[in-house]
N, C-alpha and C positions, 0 to 999 in steps of 0.2 A: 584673480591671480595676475601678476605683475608680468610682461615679457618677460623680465630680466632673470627670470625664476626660470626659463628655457634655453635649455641647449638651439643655438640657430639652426634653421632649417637645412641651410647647404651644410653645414658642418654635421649634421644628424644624420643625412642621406650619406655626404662620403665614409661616415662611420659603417652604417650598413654593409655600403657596396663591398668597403676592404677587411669585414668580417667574416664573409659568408652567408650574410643575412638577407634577404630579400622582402621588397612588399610590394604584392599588386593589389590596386584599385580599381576595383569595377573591370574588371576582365570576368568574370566568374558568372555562367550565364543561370538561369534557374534551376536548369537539368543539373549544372557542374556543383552549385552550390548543394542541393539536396544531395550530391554524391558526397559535397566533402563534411557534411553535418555528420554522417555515417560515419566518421571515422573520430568520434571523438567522444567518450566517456560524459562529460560535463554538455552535453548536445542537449538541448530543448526546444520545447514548441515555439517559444515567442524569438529563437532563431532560425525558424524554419523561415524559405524563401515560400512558402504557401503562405505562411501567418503575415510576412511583411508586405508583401502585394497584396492580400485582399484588403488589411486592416490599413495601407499606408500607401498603397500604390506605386508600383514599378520605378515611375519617375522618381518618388520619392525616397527612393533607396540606394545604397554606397554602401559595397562590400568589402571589406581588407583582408588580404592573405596574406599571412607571415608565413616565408617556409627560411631555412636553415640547411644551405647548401641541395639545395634544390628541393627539399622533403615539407610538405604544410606541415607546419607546429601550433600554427595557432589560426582561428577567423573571428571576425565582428561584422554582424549584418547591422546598418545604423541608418535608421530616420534623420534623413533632410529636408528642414521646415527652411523654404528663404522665401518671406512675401515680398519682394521684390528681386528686379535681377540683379541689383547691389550685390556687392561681397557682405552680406553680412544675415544672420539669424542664428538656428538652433540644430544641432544635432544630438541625438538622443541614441542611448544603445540599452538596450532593455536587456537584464540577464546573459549580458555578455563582457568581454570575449571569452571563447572557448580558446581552452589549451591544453586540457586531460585527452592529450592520444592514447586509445584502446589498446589495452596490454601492453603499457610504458609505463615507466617511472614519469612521474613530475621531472621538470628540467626546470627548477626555480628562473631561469636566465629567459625562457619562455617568457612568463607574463611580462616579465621586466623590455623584452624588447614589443610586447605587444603595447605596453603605456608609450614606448617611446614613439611608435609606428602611429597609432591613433593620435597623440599630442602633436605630430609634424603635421596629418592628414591634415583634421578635423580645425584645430586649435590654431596654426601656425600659418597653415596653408590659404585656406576657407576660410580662417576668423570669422571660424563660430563660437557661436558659447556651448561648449558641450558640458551633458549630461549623463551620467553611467547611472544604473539601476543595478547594483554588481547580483551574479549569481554567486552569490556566497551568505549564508546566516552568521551571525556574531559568534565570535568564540570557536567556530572551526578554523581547522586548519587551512582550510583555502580561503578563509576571511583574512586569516595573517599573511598567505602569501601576497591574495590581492594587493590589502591596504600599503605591503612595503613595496611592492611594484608599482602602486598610482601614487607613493606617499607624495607626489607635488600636488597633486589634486588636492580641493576644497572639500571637505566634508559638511555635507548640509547639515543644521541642526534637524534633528528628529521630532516631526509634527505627527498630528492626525492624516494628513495628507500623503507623506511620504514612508510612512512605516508600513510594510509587508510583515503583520503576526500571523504566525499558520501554527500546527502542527504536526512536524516530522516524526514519521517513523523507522524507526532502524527494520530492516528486513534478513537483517546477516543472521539470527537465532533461527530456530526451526519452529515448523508451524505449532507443534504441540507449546512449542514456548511461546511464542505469540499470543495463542489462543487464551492458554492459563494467566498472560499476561493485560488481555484485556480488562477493563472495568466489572466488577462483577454482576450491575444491573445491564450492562450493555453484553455483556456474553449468556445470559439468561434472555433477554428479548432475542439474541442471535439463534438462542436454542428453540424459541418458539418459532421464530418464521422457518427452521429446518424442518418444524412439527406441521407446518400449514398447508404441505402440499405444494411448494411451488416448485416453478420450473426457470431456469437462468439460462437467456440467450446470448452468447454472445459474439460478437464480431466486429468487423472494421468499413463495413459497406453503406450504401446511400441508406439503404433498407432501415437497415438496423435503425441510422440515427433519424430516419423520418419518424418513425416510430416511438424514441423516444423525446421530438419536438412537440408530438400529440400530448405527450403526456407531462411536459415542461407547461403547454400550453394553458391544460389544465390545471394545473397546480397554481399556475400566476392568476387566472382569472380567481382561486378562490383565494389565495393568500395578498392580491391587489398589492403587492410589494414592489418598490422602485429596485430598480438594478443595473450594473453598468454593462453587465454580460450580457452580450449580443448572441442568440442561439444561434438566427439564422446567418450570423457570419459565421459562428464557429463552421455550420454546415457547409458554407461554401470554401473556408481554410481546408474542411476534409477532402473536399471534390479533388482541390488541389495540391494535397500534400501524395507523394511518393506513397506504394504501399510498408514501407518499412517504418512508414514516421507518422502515420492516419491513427485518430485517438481510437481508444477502444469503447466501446459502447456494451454496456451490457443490461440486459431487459426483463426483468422480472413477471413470468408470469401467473396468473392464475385461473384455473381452469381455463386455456388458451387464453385469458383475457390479459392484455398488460398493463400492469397497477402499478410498477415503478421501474426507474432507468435511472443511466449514472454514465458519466463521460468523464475519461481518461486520457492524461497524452502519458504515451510512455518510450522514450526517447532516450539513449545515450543510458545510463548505470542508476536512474531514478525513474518515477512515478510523481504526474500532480492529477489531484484531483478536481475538477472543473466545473463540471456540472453533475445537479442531481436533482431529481424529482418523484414524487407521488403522486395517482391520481386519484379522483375523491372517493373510488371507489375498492382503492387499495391502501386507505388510513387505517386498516385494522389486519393486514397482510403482514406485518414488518418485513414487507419486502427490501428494505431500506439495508438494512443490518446483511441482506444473506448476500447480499449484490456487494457488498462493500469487501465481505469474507471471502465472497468467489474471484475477486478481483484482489485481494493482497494473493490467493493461493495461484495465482495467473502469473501475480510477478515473481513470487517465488520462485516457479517451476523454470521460468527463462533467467534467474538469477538477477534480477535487479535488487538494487542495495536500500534503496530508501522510497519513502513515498509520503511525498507532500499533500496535506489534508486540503493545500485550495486557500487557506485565510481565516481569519475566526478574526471577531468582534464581540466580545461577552457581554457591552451592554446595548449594543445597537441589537445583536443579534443571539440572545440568551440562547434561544432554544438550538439551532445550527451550534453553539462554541459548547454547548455539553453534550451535544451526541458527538460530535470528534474530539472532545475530551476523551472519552469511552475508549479510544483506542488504546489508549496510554503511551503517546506519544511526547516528544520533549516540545514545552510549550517554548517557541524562538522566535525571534524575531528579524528581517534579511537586513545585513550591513547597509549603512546608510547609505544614502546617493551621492555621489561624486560630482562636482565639478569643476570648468576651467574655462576659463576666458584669454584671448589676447586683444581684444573687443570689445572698448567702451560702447560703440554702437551696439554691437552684438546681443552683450550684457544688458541695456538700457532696457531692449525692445524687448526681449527674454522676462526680463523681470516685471513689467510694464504687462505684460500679457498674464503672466500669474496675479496680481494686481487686478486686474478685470477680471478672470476666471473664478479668484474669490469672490468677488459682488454679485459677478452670477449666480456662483450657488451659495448669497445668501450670509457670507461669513463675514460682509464688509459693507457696510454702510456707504451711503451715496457721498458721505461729505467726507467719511474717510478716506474713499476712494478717491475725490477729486486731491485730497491733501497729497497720497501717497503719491502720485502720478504727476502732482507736482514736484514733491521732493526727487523724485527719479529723474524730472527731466532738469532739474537744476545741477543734479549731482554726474549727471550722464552728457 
């Protein structure tokens, strides 16, 4: 993206000031940000200040507050990568900005000063190349608000790489509707593990989730599957998350023994689902089904609206994309990635770094690699 595509920065900032609009950076201390996550509908885990310091590190973190005559209207917690002390690398905002204030109407005028606040910070300021991961799936309504809010933003073409497919579930019908509206081999396996005897524990403390890393533990060793989920960071994002925003853990047992578990964050007016496991000696328990059903009737009862199954891959991962098939969820996929540059340099070493990241794992040839990395630095 060209400068010239950008409102100037001093002319950006006196817009704000003689509007009423305000933005602070980096004021916002971990206690303050976990207070002001609470107060927002569209709130999730990968904007928690627990998830950004364990996963990204303190240093590496730059908070923006937009408020509106003194009121927060909107926040973005964002990843700052700079390998040197240059002005110049990458910032990254995963699943945000948030701007759904709890028991508010949308203020369309929101987002739209939240692109402008983030493009002055990040883009203008910093000349970085930034990156958005937007919290929104295709074809909702907060994908159309976003996209006309970022529309000077780049949209990335959509790879293997950058596409988030899950399966959402709508939560607003009642449980009897839900239930008749599952799969009809997956609400029969649900009816057997009601028939098994088990017991469902569940909670938000160390306990719980040690207990279910026993049983993640086992499950890896016997399925020897690669993954990019880190359990035992999830376990220490819990230590550190506030009690109002700690995933939920819930533990299947039988005859006291525990033979499956399943981890939740449930955060702001949604549910994702994150982790899940069986152990080998709970493959014939269908613990799996009743721990899924005790946990939609959990977010019911507190009123959340939706609940994200986590990601599906049909053919990497057949068997995980037909049991949350079963829910009967809408198969979507998250709005592309956003970006922007005012940073040839920025841009060079940004892209130059995905370039090498593919040869690592495998999707890029040595001699390809050298070609590309040439052509970047001729064009860069």
């Amino acid at each position: 993206m060209s400068p010239s595509q950008f409102v100037g920065a001093g002319e950006e900032s006196k817009f704000m000031q003689n509007s009423g609009w305000q933005v602070e950076v980096d004021r916002a201390t971990h206690a303050e940000w976990s207070n002001l996550l609470d107060l927002f509908d569209d709130a999730n885990i990968y904007q928690t200040s627990a998830y950004g310091v364990v996963r990204w590190g303190e240093k590496n973190l730059s908070r923006l507050v937009l408020k509106r005559d003194g009121e927060v209207v909107g926040i973005a917690q964002i990843r700052v990568i700079r390998p040197t002390p240059l002005k110049f690398g990458m910032a990254y905002l995963r699943w945000g900005p948030l701007w759904v204030r709890r028991g508010k109407p949308l203020d369309p005028e929101v987002p739209m000063h939240m692109a402008r606040a983030i493009e002055d910070e990040y883009v203008r300021k910093r000349k970085l190349f930034l990156r958005i991961l937007p919290n929104a799936f295709a074809g909702s309504s907060r994908a159309e608000v976003f996209q006309s809010a970022f529309s000077k933003f780049t949209r990335e073409l959509p790879d293997a790489e950058n596409t988030y497919r899950t399966f959402v579930l709508d939560l607003t019908p009642t449980l009897e509707e839900l239930r008749s509206g599952l799969d009809k081999k997956w609400r029969h396996q649900l009816t057997r593990s009601e028939k098994n005897n088990l017991t469902v524990i569940s909670g938000h403390g160390s306990e719980e989730y040690r207990t279910f890393c026993e049983i993640y533990s086992e499950m890896r060793k016997r399925k020897a599957f690669g993954t990019t989920v880190d359990a035992d960071e999830f376990g220490r994002i819990q230590e550190a998350l506030p009690e109002s925003q700690r995933m939920r853990v819930l533990i299947c047992e039988e005859r006291r023994v525990p033979v499956a578990g399943l981890v939740a964050s449930a955060i702001g007016d949604s549910a994702i689902y994150l982790l899940g496991a069986t152990s080998d000696n709970g493959l014939n328990s269908k613990g799996a089904y009743i721990l899924q059903w005790n946990l939609i009737c959990w977010l019911k009862e507190r009123g959340f609206k939706s609940y994200d199954l986590g990601g599906i891959d049909p053919e990497a991962n057949p068997g995980v994309y037909h049991f949350k098939r079963g829910f009967s969820g809408v198969d979507i996929c998250q709005t592309n990635p956003l970006v922007a540059s005012d940073s040839a340099v920025s841009s060079g070493i940004v892209k130059a770094g995905l370039v090498v990241q593919r040869a690592l794992q495998g999707s890029l040839s040595p001699l390809n690699l050298a070609r590309s990395l040439k052509q970047l630095a001729t064009r860069n």
